[in-house]
N, CA, C and O atoms as a MOPAC input file, in Angstrom:
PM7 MOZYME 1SCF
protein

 N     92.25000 1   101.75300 1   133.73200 1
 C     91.30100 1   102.04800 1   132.67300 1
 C     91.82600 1   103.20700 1   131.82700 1
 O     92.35600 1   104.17400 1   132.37400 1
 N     91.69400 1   103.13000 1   130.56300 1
 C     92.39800 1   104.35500 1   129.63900 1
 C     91.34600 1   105.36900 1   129.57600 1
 O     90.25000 1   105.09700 1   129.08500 1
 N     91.52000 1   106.09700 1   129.87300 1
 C     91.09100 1   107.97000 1   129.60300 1
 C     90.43300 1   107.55300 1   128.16000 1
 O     90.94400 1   106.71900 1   127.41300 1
 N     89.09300 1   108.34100 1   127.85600 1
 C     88.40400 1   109.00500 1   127.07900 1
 C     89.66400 1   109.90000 1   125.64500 1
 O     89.86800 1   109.79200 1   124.43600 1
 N     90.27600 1   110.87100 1   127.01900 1
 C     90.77000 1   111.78000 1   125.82100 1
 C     92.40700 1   111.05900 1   125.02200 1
 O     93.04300 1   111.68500 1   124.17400 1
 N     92.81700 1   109.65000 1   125.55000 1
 C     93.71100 1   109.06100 1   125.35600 1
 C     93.12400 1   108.28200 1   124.10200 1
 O     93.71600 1   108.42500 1   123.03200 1
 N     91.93900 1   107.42300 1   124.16300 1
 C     91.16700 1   107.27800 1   122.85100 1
 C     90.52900 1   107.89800 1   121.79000 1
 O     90.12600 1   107.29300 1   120.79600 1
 N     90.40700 1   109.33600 1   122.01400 1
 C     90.39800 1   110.39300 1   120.54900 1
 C     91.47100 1   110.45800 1   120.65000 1
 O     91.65900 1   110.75400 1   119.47100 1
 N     92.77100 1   110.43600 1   121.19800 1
 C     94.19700 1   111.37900 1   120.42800 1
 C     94.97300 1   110.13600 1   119.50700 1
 O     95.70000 1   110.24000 1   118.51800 1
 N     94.52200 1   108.96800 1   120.23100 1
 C     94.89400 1   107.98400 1   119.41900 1
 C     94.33100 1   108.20900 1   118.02300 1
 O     94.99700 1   108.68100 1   117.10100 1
 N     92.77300 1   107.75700 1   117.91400 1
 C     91.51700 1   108.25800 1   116.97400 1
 C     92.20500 1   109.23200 1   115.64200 1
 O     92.70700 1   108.82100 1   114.59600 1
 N     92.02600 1   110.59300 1   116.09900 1
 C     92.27300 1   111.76800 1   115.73300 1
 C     93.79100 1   111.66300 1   114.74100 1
 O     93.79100 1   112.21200 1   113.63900 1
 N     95.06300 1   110.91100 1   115.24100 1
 C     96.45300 1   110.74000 1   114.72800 1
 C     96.32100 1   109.92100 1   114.25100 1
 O     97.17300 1   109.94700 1   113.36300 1
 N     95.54000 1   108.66700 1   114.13900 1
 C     95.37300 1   107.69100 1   113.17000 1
 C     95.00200 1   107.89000 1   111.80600 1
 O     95.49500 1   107.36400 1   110.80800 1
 N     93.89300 1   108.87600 1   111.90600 1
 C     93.88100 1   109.33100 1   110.28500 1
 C     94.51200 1   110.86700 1   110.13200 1
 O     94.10400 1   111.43600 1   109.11900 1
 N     95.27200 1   111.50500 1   110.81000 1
 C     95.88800 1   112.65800 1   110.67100 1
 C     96.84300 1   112.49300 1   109.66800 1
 O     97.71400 1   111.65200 1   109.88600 1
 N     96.88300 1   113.36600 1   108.17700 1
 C     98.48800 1   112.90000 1   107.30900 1
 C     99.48500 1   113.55600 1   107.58200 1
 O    100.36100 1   113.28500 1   106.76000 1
 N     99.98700 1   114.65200 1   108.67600 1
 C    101.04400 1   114.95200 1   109.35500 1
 C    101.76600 1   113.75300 1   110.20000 1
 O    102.97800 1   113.67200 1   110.39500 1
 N    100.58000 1   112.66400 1   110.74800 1
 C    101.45200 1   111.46900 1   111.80600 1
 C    101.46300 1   110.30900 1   110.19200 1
 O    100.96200 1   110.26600 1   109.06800 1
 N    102.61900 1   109.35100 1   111.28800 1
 C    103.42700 1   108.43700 1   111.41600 1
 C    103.14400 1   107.20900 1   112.14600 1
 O    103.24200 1   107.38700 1   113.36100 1
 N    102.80300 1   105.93500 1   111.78700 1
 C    103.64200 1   105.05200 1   112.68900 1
 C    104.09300 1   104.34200 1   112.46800 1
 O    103.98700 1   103.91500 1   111.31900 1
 N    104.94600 1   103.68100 1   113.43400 1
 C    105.89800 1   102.19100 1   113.55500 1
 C    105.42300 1   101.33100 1   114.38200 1
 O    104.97400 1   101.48900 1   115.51800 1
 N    105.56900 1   100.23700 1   113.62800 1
 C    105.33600 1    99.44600 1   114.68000 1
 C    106.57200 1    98.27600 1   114.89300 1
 O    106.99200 1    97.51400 1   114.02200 1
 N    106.88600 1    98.34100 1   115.88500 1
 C    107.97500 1    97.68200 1   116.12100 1
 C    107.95500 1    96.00800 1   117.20900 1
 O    107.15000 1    95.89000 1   118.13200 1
 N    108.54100 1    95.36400 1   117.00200 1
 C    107.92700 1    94.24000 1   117.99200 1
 C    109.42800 1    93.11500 1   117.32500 1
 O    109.56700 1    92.79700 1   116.14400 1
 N    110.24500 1    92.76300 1   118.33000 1
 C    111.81600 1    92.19100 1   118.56400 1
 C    112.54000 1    92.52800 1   117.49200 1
 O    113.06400 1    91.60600 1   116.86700 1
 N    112.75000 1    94.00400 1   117.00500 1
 C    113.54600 1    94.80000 1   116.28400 1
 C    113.61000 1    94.58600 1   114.46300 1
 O    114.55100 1    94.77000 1   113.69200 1
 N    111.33200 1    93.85000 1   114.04600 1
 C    111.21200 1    93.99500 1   113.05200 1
 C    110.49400 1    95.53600 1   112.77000 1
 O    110.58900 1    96.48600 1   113.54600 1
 N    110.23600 1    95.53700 1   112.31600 1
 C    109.45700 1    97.14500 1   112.27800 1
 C    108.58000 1    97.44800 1   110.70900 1
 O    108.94600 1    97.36700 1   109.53600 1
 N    107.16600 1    97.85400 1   111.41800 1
 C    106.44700 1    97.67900 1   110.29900 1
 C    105.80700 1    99.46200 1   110.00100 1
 O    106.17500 1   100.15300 1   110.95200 1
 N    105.18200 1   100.10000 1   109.20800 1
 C    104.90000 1   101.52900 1   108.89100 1
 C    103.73900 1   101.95400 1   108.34000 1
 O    103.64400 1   101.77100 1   107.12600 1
 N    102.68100 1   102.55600 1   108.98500 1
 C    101.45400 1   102.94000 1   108.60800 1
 C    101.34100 1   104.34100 1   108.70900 1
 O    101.54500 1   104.95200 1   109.75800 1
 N    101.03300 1   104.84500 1   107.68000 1
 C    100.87700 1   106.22700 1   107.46800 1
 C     99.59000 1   106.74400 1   106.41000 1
 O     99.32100 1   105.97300 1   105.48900 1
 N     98.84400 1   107.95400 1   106.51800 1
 C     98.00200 1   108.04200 1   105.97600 1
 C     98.30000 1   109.20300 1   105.25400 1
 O     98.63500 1   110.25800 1   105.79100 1
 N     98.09900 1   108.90400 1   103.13700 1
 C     98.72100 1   110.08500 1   102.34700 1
 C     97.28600 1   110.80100 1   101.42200 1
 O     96.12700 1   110.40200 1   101.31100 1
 N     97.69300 1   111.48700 1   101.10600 1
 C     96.66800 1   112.42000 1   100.55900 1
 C     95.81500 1   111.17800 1    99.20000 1
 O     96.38000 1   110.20400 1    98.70300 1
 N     94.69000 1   111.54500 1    98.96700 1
 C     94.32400 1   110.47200 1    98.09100 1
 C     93.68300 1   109.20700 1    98.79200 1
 O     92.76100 1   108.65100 1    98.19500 1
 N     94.00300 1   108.82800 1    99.72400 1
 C     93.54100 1   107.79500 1   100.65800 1
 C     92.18900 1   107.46800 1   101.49200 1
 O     91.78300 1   107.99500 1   102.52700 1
 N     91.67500 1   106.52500 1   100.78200 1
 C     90.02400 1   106.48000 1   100.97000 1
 C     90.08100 1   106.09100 1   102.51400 1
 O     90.78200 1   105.08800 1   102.65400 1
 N     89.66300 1   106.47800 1   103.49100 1
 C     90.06100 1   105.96900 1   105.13600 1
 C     88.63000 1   105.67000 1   105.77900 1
 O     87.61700 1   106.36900 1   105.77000 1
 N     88.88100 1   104.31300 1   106.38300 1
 C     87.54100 1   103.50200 1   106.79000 1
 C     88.10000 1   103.54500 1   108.15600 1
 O     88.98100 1   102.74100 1   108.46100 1
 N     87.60800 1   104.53100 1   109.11700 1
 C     88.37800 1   104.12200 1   110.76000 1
 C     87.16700 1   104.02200 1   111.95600 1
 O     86.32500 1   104.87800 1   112.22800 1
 N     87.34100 1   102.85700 1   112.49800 1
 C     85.97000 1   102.40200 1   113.10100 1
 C     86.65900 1   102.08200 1   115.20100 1
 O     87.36200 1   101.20400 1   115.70300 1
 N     86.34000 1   102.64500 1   115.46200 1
 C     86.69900 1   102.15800 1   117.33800 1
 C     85.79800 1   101.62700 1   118.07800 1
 O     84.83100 1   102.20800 1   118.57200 1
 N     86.12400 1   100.35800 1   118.19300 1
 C     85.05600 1    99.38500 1   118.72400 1
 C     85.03700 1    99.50000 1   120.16000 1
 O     85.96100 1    99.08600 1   120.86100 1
 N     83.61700 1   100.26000 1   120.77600 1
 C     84.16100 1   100.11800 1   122.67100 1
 C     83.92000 1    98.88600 1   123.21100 1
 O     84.15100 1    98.74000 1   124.41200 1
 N     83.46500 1    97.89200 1   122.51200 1
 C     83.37100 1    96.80700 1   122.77700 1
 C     84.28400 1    95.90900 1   123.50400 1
 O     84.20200 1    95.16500 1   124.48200 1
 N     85.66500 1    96.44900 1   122.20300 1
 C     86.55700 1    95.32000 1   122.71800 1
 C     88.08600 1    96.46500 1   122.71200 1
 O     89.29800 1    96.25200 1   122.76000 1
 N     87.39200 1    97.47200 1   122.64200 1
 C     88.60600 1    98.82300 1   122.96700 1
 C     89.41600 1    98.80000 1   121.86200 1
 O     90.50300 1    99.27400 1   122.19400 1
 N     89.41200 1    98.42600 1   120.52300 1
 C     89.80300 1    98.35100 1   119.35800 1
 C     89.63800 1    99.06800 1   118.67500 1
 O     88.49900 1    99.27400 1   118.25700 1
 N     90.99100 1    99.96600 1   118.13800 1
 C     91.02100 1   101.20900 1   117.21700 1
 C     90.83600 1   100.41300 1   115.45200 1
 O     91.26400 1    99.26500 1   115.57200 1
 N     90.50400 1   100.58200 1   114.40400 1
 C     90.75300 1   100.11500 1   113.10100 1
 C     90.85100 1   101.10300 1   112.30000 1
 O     89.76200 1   101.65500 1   112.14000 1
 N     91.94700 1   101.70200 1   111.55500 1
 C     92.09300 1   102.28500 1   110.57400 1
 C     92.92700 1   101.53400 1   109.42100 1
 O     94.01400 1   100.95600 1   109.40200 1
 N     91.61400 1   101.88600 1   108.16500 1
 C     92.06900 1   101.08800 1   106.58200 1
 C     92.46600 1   101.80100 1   105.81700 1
 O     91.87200 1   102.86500 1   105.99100 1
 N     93.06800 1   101.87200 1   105.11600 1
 C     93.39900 1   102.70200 1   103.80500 1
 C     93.12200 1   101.80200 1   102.64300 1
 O     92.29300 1   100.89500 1   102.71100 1
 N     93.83000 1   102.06700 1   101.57300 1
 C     93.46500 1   101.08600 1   100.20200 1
 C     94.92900 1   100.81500 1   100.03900 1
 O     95.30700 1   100.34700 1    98.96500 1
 N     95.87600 1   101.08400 1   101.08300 1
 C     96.92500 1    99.90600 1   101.10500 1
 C     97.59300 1    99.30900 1   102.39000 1
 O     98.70300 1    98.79100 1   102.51100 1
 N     96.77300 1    99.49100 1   103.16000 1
 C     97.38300 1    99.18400 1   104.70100 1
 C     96.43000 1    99.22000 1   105.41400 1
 O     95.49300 1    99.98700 1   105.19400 1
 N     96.47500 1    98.23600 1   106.61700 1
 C     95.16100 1    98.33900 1   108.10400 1
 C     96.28000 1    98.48000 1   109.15400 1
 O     97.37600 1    97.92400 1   109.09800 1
 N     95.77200 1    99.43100 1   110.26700 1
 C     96.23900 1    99.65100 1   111.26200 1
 C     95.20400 1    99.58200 1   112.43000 1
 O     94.25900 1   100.34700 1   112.62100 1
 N     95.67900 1    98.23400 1   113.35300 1
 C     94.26800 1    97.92100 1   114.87900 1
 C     95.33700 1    97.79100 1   115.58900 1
 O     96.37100 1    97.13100 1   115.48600 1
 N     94.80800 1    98.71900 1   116.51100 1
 C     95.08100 1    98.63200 1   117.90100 1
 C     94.37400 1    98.51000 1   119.18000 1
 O     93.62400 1    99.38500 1   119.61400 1
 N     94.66100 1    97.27600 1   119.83800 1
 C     93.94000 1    97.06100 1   120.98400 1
 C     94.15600 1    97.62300 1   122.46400 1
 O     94.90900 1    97.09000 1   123.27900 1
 N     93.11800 1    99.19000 1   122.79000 1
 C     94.25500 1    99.34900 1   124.30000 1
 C     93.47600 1    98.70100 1   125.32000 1
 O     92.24600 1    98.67100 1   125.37200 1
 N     94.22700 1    98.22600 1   126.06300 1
 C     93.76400 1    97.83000 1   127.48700 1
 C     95.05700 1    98.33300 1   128.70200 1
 O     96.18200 1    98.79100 1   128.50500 1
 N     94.48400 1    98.08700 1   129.69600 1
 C     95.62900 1    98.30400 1   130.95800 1
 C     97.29900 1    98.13700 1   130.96200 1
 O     98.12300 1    98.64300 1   131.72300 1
 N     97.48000 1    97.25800 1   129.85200 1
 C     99.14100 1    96.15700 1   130.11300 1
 C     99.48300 1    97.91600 1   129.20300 1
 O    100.45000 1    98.49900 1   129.69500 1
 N     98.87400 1    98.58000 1   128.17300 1
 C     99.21300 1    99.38000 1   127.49600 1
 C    100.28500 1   100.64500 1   128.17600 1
 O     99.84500 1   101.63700 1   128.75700 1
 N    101.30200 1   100.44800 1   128.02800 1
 C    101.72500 1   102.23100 1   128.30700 1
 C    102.51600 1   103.06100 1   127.39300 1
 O    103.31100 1   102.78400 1   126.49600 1
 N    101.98800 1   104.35700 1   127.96700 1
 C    102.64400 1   105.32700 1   126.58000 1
 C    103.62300 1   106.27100 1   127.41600 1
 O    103.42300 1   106.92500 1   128.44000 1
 N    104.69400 1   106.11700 1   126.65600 1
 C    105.77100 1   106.97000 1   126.48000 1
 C    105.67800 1   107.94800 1   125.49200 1
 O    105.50500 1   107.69100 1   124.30100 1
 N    105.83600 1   109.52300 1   126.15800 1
 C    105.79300 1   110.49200 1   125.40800 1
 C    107.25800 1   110.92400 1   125.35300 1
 O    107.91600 1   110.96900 1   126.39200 1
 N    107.78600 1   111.24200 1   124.17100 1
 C    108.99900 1   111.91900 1   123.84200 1
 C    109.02200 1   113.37400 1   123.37200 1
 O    107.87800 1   113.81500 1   123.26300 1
 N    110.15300 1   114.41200 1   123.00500 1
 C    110.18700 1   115.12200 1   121.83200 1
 C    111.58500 1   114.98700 1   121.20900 1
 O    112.44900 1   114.57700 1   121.98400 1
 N    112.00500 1   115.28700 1   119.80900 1
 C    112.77400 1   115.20800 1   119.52000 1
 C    113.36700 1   116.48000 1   118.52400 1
 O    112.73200 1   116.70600 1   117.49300 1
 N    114.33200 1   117.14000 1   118.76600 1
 C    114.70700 1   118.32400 1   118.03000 1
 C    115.91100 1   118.04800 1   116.84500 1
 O    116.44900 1   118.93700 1   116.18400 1
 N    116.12800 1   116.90800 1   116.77100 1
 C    116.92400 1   116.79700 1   115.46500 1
 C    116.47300 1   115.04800 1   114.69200 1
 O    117.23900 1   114.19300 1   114.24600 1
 N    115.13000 1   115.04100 1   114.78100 1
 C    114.62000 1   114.31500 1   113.33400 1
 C    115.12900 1   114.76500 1   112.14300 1
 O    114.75800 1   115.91400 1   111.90600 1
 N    116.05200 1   114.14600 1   111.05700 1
 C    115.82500 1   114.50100 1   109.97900 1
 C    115.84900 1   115.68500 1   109.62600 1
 O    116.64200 1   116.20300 1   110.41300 1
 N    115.42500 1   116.58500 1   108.82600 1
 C    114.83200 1   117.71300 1   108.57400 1
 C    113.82400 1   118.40900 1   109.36500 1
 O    113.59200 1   119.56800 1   109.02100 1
 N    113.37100 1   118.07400 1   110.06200 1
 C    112.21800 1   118.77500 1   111.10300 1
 C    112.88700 1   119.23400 1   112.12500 1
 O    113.80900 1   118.59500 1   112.63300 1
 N    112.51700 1   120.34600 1   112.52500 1
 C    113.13500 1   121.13600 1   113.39600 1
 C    112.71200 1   120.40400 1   114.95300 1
 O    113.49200 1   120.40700 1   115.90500 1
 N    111.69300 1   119.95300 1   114.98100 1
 C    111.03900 1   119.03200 1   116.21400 1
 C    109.94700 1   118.33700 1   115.78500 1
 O    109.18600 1   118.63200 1   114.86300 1
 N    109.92400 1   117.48400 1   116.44500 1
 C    109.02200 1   116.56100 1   116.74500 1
 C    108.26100 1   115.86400 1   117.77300 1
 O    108.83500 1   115.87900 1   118.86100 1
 N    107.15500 1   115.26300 1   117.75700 1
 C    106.72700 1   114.45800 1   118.96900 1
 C    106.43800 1   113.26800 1   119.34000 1
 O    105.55300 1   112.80800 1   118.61900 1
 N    106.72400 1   112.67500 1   120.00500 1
 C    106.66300 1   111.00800 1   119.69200 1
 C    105.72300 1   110.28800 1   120.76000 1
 O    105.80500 1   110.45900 1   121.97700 1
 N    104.94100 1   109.56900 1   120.19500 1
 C    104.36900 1   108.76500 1   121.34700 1
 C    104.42100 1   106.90500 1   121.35400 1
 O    103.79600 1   106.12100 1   120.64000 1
 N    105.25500 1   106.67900 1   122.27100 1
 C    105.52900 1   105.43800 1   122.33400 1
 C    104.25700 1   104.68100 1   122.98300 1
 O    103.55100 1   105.27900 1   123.79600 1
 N    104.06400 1   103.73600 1   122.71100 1
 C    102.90500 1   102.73200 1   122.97800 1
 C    103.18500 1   101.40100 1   123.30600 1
 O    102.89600 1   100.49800 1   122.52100 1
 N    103.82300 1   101.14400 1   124.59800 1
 C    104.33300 1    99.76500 1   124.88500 1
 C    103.83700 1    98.53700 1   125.39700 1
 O    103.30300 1    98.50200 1   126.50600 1
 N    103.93800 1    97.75500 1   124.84700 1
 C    103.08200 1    96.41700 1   125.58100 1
 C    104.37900 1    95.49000 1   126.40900 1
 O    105.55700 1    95.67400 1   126.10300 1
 N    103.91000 1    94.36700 1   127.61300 1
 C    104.57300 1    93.85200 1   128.06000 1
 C    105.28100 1    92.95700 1   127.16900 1
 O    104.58000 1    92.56900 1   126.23400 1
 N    106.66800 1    92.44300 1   127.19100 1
 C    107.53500 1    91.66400 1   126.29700 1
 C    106.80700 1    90.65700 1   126.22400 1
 O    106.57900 1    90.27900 1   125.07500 1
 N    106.27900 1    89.98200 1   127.18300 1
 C    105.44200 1    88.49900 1   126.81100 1
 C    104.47100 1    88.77500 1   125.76100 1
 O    104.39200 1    87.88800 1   124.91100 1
 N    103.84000 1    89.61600 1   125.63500 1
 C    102.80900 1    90.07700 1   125.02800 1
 C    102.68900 1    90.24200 1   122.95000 1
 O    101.89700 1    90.19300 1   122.00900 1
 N    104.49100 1    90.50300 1   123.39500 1
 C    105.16800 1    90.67100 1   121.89500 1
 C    105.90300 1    89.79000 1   121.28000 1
 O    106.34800 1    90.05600 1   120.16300 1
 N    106.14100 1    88.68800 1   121.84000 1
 C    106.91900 1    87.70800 1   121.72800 1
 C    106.26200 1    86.66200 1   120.13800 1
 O    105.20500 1    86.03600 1   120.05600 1
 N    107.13000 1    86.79000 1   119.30200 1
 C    106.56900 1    85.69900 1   118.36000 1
 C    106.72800 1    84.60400 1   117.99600 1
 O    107.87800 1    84.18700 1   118.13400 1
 N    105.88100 1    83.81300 1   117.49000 1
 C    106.73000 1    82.21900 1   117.21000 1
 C    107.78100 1    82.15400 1   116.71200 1
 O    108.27400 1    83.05900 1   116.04000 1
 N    108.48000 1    80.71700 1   117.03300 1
 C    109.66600 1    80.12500 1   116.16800 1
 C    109.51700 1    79.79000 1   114.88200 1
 O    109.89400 1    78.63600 1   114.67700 1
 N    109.15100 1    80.29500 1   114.02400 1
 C    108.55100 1    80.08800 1   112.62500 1
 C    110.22000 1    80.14700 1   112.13800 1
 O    111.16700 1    80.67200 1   112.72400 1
 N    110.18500 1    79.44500 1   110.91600 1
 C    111.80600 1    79.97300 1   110.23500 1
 C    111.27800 1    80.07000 1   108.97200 1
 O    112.14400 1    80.33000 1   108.13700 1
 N    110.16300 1    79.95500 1   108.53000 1
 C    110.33800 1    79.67900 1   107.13100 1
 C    108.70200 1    80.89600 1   106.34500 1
 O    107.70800 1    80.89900 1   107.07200 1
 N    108.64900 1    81.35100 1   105.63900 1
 C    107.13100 1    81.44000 1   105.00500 1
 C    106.36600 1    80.94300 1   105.21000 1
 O    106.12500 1    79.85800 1   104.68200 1
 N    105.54300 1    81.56600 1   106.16800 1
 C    104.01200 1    80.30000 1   105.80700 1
 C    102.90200 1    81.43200 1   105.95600 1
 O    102.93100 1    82.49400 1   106.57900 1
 N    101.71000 1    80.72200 1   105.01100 1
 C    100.59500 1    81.17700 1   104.72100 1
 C     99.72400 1    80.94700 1   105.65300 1
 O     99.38400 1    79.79500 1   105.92500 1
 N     99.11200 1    82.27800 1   106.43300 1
 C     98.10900 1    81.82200 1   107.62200 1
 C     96.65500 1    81.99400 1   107.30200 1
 O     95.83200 1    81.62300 1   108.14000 1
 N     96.31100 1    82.45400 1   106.31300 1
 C     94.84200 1    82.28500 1   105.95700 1
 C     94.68700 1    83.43900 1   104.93100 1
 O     95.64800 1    83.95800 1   104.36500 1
 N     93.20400 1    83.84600 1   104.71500 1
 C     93.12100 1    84.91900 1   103.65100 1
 C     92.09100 1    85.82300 1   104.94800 1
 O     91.51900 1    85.56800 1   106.00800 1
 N     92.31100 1    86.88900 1   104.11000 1
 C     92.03600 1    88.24300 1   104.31900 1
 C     91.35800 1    88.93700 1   103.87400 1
 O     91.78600 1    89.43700 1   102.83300 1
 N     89.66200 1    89.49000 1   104.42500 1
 C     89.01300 1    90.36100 1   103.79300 1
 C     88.26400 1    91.37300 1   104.30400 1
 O     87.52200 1    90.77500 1   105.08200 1
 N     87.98200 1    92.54800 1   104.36100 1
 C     87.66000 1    93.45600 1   105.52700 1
 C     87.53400 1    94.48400 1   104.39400 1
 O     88.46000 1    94.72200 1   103.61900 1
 N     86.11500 1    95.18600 1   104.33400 1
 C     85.68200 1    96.08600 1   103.72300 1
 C     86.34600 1    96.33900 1   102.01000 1
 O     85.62900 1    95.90000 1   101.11100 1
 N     87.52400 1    96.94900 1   101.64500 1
 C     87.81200 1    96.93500 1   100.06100 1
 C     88.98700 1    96.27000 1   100.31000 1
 O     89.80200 1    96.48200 1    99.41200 1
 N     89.37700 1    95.57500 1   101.14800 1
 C     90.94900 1    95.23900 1   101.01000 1
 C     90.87000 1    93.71100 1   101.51100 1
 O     90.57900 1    93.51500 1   102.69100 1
 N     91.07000 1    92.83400 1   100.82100 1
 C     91.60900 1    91.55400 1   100.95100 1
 C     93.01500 1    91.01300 1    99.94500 1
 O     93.60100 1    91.47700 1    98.96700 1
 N     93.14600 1    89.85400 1   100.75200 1
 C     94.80300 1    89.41000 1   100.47500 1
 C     94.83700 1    87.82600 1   101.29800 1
 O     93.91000 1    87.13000 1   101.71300 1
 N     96.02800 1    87.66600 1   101.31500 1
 C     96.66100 1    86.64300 1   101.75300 1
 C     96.88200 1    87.23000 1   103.24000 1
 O     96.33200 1    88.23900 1   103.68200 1
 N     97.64100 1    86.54100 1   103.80800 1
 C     98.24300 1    86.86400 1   105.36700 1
 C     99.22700 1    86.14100 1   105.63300 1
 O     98.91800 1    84.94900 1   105.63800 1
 N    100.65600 1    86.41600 1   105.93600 1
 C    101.61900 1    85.49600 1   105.46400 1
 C    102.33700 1    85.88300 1   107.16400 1
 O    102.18600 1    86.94400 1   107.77000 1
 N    103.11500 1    84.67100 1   107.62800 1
 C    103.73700 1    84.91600 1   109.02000 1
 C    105.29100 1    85.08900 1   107.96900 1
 O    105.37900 1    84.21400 1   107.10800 1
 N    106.37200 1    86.05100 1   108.00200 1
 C    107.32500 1    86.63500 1   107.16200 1
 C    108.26300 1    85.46000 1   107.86700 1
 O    109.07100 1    85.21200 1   106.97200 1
 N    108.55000 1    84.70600 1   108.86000 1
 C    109.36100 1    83.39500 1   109.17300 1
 C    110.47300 1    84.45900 1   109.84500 1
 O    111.63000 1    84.38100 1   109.43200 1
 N    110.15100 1    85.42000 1   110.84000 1
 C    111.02900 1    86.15000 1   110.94400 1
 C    111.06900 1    86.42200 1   112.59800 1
 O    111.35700 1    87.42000 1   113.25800 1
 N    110.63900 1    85.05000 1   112.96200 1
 C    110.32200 1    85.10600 1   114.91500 1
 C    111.28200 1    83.60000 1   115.16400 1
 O    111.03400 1    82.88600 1   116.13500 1
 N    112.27600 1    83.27400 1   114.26400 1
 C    112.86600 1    82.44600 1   114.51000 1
 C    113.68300 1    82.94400 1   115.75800 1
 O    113.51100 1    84.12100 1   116.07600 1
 N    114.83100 1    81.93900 1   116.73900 1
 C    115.33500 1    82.49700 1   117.80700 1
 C    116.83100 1    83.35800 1   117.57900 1
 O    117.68900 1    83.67500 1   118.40200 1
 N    116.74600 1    83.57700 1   116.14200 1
 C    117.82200 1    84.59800 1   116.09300 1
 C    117.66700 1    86.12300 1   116.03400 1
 O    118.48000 1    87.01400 1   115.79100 1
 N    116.29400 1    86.13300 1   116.35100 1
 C    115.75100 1    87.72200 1   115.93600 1
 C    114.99500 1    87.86900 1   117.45100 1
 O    114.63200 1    89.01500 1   117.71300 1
 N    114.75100 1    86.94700 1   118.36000 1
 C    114.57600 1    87.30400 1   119.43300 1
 C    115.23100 1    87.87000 1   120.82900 1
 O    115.07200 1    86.97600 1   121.66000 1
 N    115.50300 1    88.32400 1   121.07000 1
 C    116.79600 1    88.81800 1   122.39900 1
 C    116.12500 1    88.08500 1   123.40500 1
 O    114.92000 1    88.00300 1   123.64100 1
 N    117.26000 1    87.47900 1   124.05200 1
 C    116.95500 1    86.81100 1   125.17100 1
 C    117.19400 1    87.78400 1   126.86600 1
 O    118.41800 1    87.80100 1   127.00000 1
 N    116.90300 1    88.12600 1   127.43000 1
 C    117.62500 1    88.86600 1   128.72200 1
 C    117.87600 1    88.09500 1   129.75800 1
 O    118.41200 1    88.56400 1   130.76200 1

């Protein structure tokens, strides 16, 4: 079961504009960050243990449950920053695994408080982007 204070620090860094994230899943990598100016709708459902943070150009949900583990790092030569801190958030490989898609395709539309769109699978879980072990 995840800790209380593991769901505010998540919470709390989700709309913090000092953090960062990546999200990474078979070495595509995607980036949510929150910048000054940014109208922020962030809702944590205990329902279904679901973090949601919106901006007016990006959604970031995260679901924790048990399979979840976090790796804490630090790092003293980021870039320009003298240090840093990192918190890794790993799910089991089955868990991350994506279809064999090869091509563009359109998976439905999208609408959630001020932000709707399309929803497109990028054709990028074909088996050349997957590592096999």
């Amino acid at each position: 079961m995840i800790e209380d204070s593991v769901r505010h620090l998540l919470q709390d860094a989700s709309i913090n504009k000092r953090s960062s994230w990546a999200i990474v899943r078979n070495g595509t990598v995607a980036e949510f960050s929150v910048t000054e100016g940014d109208v922020i709708h962030k809702e944590f459902n205990y329902d279904t243990d679901t973090l949601t943070v919106e901006t007016n150009r990006a959604l970031l949900e995260i679901q924790i449950n048990d399979s979840l583990t976090a790796v804490v790092a630090e790092n003293a030569n980021y870039r320009c920053s003298p240090w840093s801190q990192n918190i890794y958030l790993c799910i089991p490989k089955k868990d991350s695994e994506l279809p064999t898609r090869n091509k563009l395709t359109q998976i439905g539309e999208y609408s959630r408080n001020e932000m709707n769109g399309i929803v497109w699978d990028l054709g990028i879980g074909y088996s050349d982007f997957q590592q096999k072990l």
